[in-house]
PDB file of N, H, CA, C and O in Angstrom:
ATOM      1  N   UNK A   1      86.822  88.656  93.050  1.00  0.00           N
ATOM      2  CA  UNK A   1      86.544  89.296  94.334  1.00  0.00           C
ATOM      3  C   UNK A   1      87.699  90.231  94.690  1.00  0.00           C
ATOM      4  O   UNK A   1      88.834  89.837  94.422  1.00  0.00           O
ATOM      5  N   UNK A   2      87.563  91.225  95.168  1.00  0.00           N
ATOM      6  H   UNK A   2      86.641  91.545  95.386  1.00  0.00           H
ATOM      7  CA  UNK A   2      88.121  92.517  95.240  1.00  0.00           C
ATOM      8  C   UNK A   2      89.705  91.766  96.634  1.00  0.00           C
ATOM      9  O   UNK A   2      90.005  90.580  96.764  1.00  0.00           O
ATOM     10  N   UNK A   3      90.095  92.497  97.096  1.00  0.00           N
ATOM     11  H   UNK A   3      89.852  93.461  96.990  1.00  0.00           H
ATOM     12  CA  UNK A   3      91.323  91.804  98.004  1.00  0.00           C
ATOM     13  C   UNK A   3      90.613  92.353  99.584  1.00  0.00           C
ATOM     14  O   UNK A   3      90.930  91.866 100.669  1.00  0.00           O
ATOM     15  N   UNK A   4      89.600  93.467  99.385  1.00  0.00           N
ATOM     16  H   UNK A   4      89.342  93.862  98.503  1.00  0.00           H
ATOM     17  CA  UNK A   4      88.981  94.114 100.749  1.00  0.00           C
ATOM     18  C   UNK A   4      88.101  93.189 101.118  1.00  0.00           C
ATOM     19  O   UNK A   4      87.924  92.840 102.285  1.00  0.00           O
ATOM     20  N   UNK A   5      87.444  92.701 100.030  1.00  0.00           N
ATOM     21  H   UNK A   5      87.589  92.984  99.082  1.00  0.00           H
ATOM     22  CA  UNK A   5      86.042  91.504 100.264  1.00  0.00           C
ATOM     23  C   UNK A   5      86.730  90.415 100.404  1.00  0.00           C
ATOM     24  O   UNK A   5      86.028  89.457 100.728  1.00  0.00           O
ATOM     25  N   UNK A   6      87.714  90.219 100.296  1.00  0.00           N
ATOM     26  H   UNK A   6      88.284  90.998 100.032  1.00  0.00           H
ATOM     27  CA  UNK A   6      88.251  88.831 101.040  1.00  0.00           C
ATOM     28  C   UNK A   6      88.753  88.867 102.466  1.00  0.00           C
ATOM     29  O   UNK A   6      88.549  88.058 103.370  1.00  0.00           O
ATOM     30  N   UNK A   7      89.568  90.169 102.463  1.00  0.00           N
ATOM     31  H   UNK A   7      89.734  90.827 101.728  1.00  0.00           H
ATOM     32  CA  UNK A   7      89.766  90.194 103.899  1.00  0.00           C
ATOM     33  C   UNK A   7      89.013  90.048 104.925  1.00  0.00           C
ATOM     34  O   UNK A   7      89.357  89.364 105.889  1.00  0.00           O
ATOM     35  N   UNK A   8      87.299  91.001 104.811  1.00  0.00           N
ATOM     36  H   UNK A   8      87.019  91.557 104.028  1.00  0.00           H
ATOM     37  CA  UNK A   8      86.149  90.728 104.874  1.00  0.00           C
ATOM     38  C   UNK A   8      86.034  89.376 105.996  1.00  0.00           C
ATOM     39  O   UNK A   8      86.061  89.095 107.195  1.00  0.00           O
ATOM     40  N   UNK A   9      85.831  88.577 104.115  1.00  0.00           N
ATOM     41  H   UNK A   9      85.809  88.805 103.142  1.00  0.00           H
ATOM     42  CA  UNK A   9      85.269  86.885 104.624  1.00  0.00           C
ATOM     43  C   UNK A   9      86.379  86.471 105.609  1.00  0.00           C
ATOM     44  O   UNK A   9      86.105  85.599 106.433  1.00  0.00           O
ATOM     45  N   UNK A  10      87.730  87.076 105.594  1.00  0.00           N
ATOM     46  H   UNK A  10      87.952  87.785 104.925  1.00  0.00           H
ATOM     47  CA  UNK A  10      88.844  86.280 106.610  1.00  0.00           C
ATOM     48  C   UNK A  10      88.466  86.431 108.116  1.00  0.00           C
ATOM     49  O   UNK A  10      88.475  85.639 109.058  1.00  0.00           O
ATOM     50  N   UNK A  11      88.081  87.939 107.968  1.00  0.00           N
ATOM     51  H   UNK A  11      88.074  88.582 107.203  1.00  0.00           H
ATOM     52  CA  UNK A  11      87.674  88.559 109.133  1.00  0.00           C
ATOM     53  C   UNK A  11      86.583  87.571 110.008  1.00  0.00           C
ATOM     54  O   UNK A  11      86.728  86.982 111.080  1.00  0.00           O
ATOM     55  N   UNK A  12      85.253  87.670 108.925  1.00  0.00           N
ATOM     56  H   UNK A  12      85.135  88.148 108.054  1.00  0.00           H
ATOM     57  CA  UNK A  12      84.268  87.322 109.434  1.00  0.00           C
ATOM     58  C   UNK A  12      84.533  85.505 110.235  1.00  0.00           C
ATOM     59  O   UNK A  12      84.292  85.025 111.342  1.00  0.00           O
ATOM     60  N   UNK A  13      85.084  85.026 109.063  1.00  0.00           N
ATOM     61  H   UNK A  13      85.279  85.416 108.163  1.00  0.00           H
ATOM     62  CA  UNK A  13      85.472  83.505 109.280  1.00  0.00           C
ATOM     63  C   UNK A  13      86.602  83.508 110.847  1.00  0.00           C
ATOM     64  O   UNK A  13      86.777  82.519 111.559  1.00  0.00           O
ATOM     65  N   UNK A  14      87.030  84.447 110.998  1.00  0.00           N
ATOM     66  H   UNK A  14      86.888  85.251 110.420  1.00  0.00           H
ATOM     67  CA  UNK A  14      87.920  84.200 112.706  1.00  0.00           C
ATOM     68  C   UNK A  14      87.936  84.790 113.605  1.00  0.00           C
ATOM     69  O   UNK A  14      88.781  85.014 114.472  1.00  0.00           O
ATOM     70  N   UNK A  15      85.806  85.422 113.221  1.00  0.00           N
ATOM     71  H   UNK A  15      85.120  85.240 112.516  1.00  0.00           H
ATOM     72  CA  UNK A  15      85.336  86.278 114.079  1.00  0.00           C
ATOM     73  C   UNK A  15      85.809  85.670 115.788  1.00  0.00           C
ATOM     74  O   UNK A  15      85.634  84.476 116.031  1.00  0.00           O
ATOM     75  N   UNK A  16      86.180  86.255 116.470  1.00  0.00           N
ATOM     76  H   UNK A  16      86.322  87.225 116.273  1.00  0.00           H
ATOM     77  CA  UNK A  16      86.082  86.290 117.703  1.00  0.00           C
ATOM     78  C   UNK A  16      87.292  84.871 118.411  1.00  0.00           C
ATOM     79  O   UNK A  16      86.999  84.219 119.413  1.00  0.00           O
ATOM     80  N   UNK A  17      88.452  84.692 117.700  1.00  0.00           N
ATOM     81  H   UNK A  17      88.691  85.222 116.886  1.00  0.00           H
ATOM     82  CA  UNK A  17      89.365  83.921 117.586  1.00  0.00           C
ATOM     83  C   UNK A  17      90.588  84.647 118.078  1.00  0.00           C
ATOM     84  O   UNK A  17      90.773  85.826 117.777  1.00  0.00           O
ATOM     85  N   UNK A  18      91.343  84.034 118.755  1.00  0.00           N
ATOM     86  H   UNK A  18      91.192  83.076 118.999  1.00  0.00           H
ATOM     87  CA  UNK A  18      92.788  84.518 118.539  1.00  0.00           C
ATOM     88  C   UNK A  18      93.393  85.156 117.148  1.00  0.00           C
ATOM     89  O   UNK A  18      93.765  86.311 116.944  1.00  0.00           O
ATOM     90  N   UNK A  19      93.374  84.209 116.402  1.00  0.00           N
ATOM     91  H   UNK A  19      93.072  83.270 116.568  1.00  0.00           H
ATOM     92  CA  UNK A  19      93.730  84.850 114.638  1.00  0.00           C
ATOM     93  C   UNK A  19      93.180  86.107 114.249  1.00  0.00           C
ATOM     94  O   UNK A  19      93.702  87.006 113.590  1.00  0.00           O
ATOM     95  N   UNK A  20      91.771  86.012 114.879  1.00  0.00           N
ATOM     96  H   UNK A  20      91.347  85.281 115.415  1.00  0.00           H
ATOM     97  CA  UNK A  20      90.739  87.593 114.521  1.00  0.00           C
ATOM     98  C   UNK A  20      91.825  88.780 114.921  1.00  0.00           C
ATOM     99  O   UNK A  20      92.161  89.612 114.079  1.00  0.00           O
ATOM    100  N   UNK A  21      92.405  88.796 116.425  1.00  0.00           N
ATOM    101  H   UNK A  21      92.132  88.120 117.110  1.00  0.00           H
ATOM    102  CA  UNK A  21      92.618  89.658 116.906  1.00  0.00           C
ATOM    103  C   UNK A  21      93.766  90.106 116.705  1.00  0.00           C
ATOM    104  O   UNK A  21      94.116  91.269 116.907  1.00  0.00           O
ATOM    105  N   UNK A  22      94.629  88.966 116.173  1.00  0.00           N
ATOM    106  H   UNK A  22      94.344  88.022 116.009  1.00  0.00           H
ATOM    107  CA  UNK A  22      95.506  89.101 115.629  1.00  0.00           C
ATOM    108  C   UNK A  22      96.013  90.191 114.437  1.00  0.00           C
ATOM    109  O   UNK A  22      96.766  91.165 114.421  1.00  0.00           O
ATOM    110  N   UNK A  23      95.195  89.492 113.472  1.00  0.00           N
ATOM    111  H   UNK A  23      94.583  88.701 113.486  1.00  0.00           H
ATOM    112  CA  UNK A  23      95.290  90.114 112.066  1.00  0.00           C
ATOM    113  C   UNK A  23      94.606  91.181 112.869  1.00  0.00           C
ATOM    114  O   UNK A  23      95.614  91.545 113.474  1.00  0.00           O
ATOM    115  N   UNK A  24      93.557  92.039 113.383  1.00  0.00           N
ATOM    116  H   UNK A  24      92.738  91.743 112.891  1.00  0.00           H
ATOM    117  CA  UNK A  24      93.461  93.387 113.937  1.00  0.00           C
ATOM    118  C   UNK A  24      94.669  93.844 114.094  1.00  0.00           C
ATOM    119  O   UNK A  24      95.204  94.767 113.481  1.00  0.00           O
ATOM    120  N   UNK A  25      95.056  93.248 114.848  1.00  0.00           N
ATOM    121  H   UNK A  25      94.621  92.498 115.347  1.00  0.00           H
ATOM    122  CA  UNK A  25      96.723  94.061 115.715  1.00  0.00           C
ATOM    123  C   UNK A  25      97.516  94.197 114.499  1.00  0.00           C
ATOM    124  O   UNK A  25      97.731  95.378 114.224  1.00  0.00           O
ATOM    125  N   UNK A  26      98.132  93.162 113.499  1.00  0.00           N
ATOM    126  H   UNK A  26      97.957  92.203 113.722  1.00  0.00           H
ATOM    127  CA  UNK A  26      98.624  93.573 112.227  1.00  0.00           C
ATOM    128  C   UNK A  26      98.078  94.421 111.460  1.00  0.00           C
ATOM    129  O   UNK A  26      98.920  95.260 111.142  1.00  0.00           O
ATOM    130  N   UNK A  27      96.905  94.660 110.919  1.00  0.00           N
ATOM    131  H   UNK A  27      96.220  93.978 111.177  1.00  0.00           H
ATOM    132  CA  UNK A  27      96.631  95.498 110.310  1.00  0.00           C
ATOM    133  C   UNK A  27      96.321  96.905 110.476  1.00  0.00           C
ATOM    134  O   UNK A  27      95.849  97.720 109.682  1.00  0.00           O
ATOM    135  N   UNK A  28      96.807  97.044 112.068  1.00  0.00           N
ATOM    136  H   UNK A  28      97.191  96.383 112.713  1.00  0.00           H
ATOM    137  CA  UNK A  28      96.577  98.420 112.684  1.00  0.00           C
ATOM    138  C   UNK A  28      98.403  98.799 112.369  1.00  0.00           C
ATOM    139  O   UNK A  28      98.945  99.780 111.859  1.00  0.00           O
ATOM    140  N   UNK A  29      98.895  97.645 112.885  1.00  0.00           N
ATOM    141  H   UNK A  29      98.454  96.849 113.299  1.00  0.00           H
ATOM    142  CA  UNK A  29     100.222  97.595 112.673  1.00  0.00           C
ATOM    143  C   UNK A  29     100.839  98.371 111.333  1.00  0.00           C
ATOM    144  O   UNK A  29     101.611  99.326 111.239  1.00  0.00           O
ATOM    145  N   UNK A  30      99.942  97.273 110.006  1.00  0.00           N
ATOM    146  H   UNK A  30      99.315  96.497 110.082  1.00  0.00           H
ATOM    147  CA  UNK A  30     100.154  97.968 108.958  1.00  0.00           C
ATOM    148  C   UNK A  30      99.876  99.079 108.466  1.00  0.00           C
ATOM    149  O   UNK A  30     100.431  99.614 107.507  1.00  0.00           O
ATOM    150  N   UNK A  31      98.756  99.592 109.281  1.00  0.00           N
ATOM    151  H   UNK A  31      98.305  99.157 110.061  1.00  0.00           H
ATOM    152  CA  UNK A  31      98.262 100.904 108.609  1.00  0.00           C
ATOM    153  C   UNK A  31      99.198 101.979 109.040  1.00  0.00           C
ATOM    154  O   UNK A  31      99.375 102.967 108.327  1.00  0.00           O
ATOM    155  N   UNK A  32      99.851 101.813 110.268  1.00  0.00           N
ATOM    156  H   UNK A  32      99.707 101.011 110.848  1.00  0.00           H
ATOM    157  CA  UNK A  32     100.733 102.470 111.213  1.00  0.00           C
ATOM    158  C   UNK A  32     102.023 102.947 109.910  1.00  0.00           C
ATOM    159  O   UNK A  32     102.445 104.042 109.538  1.00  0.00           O
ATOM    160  N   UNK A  33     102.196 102.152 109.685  1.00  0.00           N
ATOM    161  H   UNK A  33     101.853 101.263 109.987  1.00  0.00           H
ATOM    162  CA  UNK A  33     103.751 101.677 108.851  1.00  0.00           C
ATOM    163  C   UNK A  33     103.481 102.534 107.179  1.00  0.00           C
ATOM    164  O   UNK A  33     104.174 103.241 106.447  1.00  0.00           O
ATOM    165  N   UNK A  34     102.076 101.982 107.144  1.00  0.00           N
ATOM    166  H   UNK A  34     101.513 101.408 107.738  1.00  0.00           H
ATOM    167  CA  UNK A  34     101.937 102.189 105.296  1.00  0.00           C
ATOM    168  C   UNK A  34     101.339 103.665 105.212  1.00  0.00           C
ATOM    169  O   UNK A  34     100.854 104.164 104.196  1.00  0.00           O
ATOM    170  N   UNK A  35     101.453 104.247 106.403  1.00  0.00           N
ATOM    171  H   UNK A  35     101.847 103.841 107.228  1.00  0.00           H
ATOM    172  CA  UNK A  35     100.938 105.869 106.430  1.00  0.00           C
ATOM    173  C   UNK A  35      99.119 105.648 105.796  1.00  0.00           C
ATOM    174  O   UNK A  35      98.782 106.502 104.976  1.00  0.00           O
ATOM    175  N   UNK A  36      98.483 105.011 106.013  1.00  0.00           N
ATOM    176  H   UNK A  36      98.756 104.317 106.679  1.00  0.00           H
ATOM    177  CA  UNK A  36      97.505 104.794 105.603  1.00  0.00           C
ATOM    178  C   UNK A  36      95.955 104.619 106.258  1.00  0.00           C
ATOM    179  O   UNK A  36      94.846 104.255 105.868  1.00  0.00           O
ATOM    180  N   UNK A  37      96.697 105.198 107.726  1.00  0.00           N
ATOM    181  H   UNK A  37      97.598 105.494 108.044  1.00  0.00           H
ATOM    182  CA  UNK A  37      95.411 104.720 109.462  1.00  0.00           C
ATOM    183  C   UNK A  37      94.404 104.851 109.010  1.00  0.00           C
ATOM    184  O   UNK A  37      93.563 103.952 109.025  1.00  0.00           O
ATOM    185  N   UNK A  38      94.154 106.362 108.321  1.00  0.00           N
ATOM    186  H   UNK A  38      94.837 107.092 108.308  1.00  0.00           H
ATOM    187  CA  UNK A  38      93.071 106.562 108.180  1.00  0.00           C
ATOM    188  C   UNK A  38      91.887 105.841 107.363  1.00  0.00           C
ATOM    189  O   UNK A  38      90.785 105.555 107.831  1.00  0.00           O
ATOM    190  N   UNK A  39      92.321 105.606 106.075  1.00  0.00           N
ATOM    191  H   UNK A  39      93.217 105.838 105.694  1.00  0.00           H
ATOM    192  CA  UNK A  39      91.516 104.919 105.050  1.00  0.00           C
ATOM    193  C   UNK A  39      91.298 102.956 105.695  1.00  0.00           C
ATOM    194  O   UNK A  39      90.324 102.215 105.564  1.00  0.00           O
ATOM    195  N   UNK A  40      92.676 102.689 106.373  1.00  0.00           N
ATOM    196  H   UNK A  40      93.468 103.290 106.479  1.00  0.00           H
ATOM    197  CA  UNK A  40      92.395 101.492 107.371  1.00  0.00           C
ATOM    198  C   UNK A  40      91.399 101.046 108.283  1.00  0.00           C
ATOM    199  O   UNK A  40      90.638 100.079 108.324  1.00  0.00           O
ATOM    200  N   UNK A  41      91.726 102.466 109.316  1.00  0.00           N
ATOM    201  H   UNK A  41      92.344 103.252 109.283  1.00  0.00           H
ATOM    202  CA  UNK A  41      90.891 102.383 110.437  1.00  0.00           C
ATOM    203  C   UNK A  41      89.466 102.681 110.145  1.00  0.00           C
ATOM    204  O   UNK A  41      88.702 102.288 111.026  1.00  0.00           O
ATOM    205  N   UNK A  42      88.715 103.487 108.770  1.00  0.00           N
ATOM    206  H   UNK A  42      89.336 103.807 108.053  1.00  0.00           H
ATOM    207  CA  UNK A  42      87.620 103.431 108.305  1.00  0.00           C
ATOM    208  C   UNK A  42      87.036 102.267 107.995  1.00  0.00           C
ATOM    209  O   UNK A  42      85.955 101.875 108.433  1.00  0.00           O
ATOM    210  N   UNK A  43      88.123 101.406 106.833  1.00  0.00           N
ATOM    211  H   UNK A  43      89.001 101.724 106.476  1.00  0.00           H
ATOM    212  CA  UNK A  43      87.249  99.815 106.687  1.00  0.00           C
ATOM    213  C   UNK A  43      87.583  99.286 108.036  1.00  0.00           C
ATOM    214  O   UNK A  43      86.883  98.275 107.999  1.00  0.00           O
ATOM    215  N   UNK A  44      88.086  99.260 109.053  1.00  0.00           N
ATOM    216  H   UNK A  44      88.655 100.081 109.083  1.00  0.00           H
ATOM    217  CA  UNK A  44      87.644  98.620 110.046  1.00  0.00           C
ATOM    218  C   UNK A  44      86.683  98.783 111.374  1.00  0.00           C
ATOM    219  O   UNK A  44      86.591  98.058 112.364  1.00  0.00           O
ATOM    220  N   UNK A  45      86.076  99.867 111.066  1.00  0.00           N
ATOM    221  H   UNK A  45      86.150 100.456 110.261  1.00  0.00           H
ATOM    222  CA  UNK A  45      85.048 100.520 111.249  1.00  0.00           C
ATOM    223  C   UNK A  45      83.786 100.016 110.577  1.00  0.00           C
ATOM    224  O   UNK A  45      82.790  99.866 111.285  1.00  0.00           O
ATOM    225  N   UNK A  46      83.749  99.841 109.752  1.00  0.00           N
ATOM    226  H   UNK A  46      84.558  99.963 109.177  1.00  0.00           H
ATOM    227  CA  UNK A  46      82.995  98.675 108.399  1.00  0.00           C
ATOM    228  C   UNK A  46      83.199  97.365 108.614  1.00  0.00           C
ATOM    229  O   UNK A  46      82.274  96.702 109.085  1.00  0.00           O
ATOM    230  N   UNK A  47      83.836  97.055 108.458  1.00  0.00           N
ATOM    231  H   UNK A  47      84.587  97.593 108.075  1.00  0.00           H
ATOM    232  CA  UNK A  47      83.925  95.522 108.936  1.00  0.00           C
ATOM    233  C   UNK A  47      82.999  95.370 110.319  1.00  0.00           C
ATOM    234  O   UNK A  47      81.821  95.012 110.325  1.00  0.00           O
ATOM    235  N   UNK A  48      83.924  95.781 111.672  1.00  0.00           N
ATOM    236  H   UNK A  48      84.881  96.072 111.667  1.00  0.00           H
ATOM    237  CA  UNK A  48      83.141  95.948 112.782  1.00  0.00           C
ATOM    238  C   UNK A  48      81.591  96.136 113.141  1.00  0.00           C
ATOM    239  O   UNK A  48      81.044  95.622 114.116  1.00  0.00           O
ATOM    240  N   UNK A  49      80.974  96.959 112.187  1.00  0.00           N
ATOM    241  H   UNK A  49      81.419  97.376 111.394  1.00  0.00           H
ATOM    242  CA  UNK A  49      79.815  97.137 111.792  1.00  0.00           C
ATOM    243  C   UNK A  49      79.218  95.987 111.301  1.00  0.00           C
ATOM    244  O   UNK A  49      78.280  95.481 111.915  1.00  0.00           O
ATOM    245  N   UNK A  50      79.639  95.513 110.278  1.00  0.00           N
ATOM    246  H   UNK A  50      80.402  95.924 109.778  1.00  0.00           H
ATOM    247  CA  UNK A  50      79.379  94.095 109.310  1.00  0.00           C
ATOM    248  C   UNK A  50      79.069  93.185 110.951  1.00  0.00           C
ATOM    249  O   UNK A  50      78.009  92.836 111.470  1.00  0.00           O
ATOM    250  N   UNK A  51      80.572  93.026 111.423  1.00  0.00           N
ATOM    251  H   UNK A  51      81.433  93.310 111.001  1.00  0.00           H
ATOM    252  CA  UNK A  51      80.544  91.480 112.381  1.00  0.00           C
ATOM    253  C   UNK A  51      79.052  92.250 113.202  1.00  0.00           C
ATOM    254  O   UNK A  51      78.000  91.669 112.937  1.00  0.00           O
ATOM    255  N   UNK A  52      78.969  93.161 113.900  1.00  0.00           N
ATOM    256  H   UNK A  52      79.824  93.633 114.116  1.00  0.00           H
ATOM    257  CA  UNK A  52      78.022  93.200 114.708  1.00  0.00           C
ATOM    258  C   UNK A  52      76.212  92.979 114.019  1.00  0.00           C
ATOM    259  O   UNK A  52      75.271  92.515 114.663  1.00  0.00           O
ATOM    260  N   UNK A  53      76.182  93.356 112.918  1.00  0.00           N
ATOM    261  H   UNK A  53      76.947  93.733 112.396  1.00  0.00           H
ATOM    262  CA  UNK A  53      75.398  93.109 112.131  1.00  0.00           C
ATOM    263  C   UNK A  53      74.913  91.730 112.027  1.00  0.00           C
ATOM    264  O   UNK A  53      73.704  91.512 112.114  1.00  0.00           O
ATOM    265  N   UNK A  54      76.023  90.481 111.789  1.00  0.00           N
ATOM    266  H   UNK A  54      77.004  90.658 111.718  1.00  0.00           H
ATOM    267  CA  UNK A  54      76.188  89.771 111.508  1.00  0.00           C
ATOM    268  C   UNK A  54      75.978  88.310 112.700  1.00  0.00           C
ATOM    269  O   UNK A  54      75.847  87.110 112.460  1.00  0.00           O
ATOM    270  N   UNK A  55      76.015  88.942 113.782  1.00  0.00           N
ATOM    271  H   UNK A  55      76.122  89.917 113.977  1.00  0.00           H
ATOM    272  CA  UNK A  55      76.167  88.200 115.071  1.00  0.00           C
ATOM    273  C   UNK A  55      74.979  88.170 115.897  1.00  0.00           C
ATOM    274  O   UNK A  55      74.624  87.376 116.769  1.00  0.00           O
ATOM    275  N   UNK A  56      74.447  89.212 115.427  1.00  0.00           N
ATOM    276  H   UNK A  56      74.735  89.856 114.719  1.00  0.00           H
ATOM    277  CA  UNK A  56      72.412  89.370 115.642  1.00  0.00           C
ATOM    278  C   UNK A  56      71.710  88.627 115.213  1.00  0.00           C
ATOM    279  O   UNK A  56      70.645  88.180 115.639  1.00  0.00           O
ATOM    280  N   UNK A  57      72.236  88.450 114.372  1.00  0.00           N
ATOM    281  H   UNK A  57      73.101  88.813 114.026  1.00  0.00           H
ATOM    282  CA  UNK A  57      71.117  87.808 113.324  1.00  0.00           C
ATOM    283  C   UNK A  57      71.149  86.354 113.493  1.00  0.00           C
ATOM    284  O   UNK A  57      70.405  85.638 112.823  1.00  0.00           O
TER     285      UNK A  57
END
């Protein structure tokens, strides 16, 4: 499994948790740092999509 599709399942698994929002805030953090927002803030755009997808159903 790829390291994006795990983050994914991490995501999905602490949907709507303290930890969820957390790792958000870090990984905005990181994208900040690793010059990388853009390609970041896209999979989390995807993801976001996924959870809402996911919470319908």
């Amino acid at each position: 499994m790829c390291p994006t599709m795990r983050l994914t399942n991490i995501l999905l698994t602490l949907r709507g948790t303290c930890a969820y929002h957390l790792c958000l805030i870090l990984l905005k953090m990181t994208a900040t740092l690793m010059n990388m927002q853009t390609k970041v803030l896209k999979y989390l755009k995807e993801v976001d999509i996924v959870i809402k997808a996911s919470s319908k159903s």
